[in-house]
Backbone as JSON, one array per atom type, in Angstrom:
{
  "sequence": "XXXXXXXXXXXXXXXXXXXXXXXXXXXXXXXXXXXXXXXXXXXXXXXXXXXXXXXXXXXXXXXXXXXXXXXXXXXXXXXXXXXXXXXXXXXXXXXXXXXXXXXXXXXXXXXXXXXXXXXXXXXXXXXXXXXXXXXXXXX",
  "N": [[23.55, -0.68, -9.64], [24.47, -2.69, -6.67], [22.74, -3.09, -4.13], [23.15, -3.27, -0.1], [21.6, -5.25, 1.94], [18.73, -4.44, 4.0], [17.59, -4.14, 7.37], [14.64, -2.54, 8.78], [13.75, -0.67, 11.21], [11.38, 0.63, 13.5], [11.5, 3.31, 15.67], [12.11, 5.13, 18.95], [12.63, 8.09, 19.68], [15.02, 9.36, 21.81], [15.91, 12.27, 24.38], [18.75, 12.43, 24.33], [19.85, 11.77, 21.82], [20.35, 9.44, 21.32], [18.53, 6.42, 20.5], [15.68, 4.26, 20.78], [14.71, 1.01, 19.69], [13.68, -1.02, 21.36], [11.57, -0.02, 22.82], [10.09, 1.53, 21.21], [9.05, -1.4, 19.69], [7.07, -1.66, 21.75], [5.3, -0.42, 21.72], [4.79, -1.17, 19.04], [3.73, -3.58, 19.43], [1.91, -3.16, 21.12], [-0.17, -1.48, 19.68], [-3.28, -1.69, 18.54], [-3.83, -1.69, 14.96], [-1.05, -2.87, 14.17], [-1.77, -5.07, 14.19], [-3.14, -6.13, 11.32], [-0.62, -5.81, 9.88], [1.42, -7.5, 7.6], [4.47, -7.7, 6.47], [7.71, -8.11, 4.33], [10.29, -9.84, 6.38], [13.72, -9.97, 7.42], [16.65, -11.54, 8.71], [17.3, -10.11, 11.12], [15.08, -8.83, 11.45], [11.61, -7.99, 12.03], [8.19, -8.95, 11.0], [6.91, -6.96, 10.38], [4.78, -6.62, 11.95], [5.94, -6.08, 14.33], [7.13, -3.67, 14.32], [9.55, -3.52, 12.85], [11.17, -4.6, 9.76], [12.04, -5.88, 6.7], [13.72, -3.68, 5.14], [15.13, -3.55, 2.74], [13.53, -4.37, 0.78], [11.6, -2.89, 0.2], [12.3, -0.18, -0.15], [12.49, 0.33, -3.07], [10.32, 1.16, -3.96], [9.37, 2.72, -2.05], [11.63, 4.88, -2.35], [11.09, 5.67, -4.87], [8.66, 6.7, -4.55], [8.74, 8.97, -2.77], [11.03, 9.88, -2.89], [12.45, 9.77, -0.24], [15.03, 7.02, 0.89], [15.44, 4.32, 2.49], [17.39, 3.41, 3.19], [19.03, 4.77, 5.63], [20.78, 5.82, 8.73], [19.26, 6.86, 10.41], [15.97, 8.22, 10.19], [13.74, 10.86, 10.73], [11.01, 11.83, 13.07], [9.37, 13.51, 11.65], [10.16, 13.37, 8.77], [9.42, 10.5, 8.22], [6.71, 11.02, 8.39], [5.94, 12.89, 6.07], [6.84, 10.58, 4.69], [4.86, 8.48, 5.03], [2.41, 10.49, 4.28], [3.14, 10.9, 1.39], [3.16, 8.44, 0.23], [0.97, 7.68, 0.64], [-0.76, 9.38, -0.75], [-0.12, 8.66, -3.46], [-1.16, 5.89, -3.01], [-4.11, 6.38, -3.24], [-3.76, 7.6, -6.29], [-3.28, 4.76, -7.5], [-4.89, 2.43, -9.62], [-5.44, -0.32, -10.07], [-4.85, -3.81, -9.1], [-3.35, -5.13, -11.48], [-2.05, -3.2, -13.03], [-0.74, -1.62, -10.94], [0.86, -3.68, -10.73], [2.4, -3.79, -12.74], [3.45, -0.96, -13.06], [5.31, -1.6, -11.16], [7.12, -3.15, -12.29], [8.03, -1.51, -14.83], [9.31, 0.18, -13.67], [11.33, -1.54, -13.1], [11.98, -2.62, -10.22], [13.18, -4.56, -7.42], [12.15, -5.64, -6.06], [8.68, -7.36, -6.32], [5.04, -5.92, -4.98], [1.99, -6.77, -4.14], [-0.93, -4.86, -4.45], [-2.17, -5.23, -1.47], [-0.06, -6.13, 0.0], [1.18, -3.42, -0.24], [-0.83, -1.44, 0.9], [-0.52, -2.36, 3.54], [2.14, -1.38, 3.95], [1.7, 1.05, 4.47], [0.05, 1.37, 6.12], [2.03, 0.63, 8.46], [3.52, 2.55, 8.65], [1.56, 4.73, 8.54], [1.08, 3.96, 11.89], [3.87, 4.59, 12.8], [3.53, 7.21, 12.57], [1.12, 8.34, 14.13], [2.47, 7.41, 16.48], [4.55, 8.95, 16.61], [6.96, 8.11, 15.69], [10.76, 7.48, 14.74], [12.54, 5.86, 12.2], [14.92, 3.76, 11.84], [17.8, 2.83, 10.06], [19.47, -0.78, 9.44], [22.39, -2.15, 7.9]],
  "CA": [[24.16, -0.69, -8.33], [23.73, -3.19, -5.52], [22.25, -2.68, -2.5], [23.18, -4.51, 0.68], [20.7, -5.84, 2.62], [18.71, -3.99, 4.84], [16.53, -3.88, 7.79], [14.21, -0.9, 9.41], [13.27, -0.84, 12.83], [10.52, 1.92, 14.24], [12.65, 3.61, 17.28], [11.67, 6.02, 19.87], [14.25, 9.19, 20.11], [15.67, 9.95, 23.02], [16.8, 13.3, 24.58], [20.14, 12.32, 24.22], [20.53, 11.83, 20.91], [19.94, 7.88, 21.44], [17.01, 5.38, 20.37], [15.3, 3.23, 21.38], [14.08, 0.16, 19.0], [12.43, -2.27, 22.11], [10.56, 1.04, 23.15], [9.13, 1.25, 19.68], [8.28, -2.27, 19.36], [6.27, -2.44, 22.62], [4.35, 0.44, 21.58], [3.2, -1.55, 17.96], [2.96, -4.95, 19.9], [0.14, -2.62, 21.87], [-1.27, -0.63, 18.37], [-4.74, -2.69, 17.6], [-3.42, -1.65, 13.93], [-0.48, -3.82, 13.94], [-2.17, -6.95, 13.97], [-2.84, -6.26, 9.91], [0.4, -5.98, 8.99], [2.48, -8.63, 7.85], [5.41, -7.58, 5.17], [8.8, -9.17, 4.57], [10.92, -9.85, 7.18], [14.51, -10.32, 7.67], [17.02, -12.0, 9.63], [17.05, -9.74, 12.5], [13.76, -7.46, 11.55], [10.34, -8.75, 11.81], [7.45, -9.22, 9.75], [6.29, -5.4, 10.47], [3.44, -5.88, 12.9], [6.66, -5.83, 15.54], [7.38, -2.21, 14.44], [10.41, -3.74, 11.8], [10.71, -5.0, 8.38], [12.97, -5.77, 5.81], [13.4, -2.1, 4.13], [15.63, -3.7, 1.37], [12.43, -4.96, -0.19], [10.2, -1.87, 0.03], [12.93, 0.61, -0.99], [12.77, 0.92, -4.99], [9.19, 1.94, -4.27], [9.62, 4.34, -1.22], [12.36, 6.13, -2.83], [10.65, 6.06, -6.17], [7.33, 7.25, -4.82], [8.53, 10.01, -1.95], [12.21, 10.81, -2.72], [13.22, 9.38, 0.68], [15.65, 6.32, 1.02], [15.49, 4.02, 3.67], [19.17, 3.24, 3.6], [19.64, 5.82, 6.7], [21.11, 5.5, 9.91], [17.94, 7.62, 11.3], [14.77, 8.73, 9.57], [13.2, 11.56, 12.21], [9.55, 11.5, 12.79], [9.05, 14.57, 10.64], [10.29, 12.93, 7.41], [8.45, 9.71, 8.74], [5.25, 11.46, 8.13], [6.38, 12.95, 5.21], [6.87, 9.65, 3.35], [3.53, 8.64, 5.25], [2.08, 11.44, 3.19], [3.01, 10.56, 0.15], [2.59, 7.04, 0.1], [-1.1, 7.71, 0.79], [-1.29, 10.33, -2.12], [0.2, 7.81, -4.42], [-2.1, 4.42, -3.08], [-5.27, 7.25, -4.82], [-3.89, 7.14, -7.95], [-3.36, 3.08, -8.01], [-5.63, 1.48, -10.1], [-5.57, -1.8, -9.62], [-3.2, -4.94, -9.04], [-2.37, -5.32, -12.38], [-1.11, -1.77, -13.21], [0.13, -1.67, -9.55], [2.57, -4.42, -10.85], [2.9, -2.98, -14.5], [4.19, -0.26, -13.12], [6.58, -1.82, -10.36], [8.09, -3.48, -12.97], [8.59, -0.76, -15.2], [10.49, 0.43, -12.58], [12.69, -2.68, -12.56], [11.99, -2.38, -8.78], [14.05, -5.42, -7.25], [11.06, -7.03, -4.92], [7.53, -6.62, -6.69], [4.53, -6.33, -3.84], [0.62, -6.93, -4.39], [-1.9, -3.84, -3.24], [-2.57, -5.92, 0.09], [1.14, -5.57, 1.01], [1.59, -2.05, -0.15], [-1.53, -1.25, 1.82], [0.1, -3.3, 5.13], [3.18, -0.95, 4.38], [1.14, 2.45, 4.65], [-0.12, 1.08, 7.67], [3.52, 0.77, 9.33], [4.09, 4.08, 8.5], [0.36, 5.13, 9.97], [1.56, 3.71, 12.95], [5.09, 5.46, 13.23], [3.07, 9.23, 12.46], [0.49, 8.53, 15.06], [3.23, 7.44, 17.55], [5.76, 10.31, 16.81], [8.2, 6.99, 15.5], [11.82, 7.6, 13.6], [12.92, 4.92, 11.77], [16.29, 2.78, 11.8], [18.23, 1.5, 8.86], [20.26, -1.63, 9.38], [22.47, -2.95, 6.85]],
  "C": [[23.47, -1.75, -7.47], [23.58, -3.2, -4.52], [22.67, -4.01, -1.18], [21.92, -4.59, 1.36], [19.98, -4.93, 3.7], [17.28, -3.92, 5.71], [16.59, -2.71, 9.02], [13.33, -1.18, 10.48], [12.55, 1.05, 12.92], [11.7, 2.2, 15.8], [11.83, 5.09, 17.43], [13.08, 6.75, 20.12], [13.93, 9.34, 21.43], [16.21, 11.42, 23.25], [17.91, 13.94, 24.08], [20.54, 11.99, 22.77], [20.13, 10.07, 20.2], [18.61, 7.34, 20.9], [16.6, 4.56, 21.06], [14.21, 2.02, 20.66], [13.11, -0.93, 19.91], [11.4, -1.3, 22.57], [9.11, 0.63, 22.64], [8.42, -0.24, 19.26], [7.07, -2.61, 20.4], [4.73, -1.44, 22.25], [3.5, -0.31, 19.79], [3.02, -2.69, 18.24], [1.55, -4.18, 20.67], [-1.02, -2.02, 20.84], [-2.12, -1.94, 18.06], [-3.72, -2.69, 16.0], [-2.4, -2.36, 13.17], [-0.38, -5.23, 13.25], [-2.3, -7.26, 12.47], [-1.87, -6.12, 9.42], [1.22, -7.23, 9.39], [3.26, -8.18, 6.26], [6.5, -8.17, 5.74], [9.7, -8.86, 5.5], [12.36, -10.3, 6.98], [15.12, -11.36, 8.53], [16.89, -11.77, 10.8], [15.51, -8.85, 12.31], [13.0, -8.67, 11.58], [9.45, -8.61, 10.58], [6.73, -7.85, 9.57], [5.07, -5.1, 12.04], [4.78, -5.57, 14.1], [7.57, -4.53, 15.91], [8.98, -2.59, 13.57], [9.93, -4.91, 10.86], [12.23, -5.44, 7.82], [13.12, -4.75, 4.84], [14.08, -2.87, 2.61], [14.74, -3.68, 0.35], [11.77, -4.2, -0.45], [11.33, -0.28, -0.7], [12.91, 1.35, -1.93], [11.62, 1.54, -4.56], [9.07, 2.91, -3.07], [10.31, 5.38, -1.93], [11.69, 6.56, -4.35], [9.53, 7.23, -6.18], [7.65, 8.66, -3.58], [10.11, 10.72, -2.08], [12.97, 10.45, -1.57], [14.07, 7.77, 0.43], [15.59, 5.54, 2.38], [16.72, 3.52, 4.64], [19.49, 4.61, 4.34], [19.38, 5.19, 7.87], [19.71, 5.87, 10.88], [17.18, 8.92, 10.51], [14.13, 9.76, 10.74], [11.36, 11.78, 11.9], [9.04, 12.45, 11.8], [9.14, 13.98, 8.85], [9.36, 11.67, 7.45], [6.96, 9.74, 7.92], [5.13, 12.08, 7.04], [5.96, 11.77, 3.97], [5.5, 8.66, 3.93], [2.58, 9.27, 4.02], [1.5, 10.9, 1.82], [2.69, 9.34, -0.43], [1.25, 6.89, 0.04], [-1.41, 8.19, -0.49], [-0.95, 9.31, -3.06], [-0.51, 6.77, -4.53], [-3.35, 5.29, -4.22], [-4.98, 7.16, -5.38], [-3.83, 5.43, -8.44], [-4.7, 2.78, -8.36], [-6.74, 0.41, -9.52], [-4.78, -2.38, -9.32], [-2.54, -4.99, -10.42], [-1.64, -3.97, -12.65], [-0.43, -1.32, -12.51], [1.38, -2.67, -10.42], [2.97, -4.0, -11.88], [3.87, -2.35, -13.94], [5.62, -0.04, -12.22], [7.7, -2.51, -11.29], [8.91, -2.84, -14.08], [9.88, -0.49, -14.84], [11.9, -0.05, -12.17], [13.08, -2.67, -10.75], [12.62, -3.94, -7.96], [12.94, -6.55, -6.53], [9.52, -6.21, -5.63], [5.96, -7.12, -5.97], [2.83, -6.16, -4.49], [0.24, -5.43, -3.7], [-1.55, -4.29, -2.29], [-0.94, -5.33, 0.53], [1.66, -4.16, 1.02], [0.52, -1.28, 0.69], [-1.02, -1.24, 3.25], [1.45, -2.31, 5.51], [2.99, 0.54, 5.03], [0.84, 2.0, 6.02], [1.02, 1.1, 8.81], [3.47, 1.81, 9.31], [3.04, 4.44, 9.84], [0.77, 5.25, 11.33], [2.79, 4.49, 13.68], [4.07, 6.72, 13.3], [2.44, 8.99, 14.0], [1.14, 8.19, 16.36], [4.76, 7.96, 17.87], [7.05, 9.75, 16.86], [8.99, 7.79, 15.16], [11.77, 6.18, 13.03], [14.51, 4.86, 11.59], [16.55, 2.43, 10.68], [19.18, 0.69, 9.62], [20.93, -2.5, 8.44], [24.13, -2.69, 6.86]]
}
């Protein structure tokens, strides 16, 4: 199957039902923590420290490693932290780089990412838990 394209924006819920994606970015242009991340960026998403990404690329291994998908309209901070979670429990068992990529390729995972950037991606997350984010799909 192929996937279209997609990018994931951190957003701040609203009351109403609504988001708010410039909210969310002013809050990880202010996170110290930011400043280390840099993953792939899209057309309209950023490079991550701006609180978006290009999810297309991180995908095979979110959904592989927590069961969630990032192809959704709206992730709620609860699941958020969730695939937070697990992403952490899963970096402990990594190795190293090479078996890190062994096993992304196993996978036939479509984009295959070094430690350093799967590190940089836990950190996004970090960031959403400790600021009670959702996440956006766009695609």
């Amino acid at each position: 199957m192929i996937l279209m394209g997609l990018d994931t924006y951190a957003v701040v819920l609203k009351d109403n039902g609504d988001f708010s994606i410039e909210e969310a970015k002013r809050i990880f242009m202010r996170d110290r923590l930011s400043r280390h991340i840099l993953l792939v960026g899209g057309i309209f998403s950023g490079n991550g420290y701006d609180g978006s990404f290009r999810g297309k690329c991180y995908n095979d291994l979110i959904e592989t490693v927590t069961g969630y998908s990032l192809y959704n309209h709206l992730i709620d901070p609860e699941e958020v932290k969730e695939i937070y979670l697990k992403l952490v429990e899963f970096r402990k068992k990594v190795k190293d780089e090479k078996s890190f990529e062994r096993w992304q390729k196993k996978n036939k995972f479509s984009y295959i990412m070094s430690l350093k950037e799967f590190d940089r991606l836990i950190l996004f997350f970090k960031i959403c838990v400790k600021h009670n984010l959702a996440l956006h799909g766009w695609w």
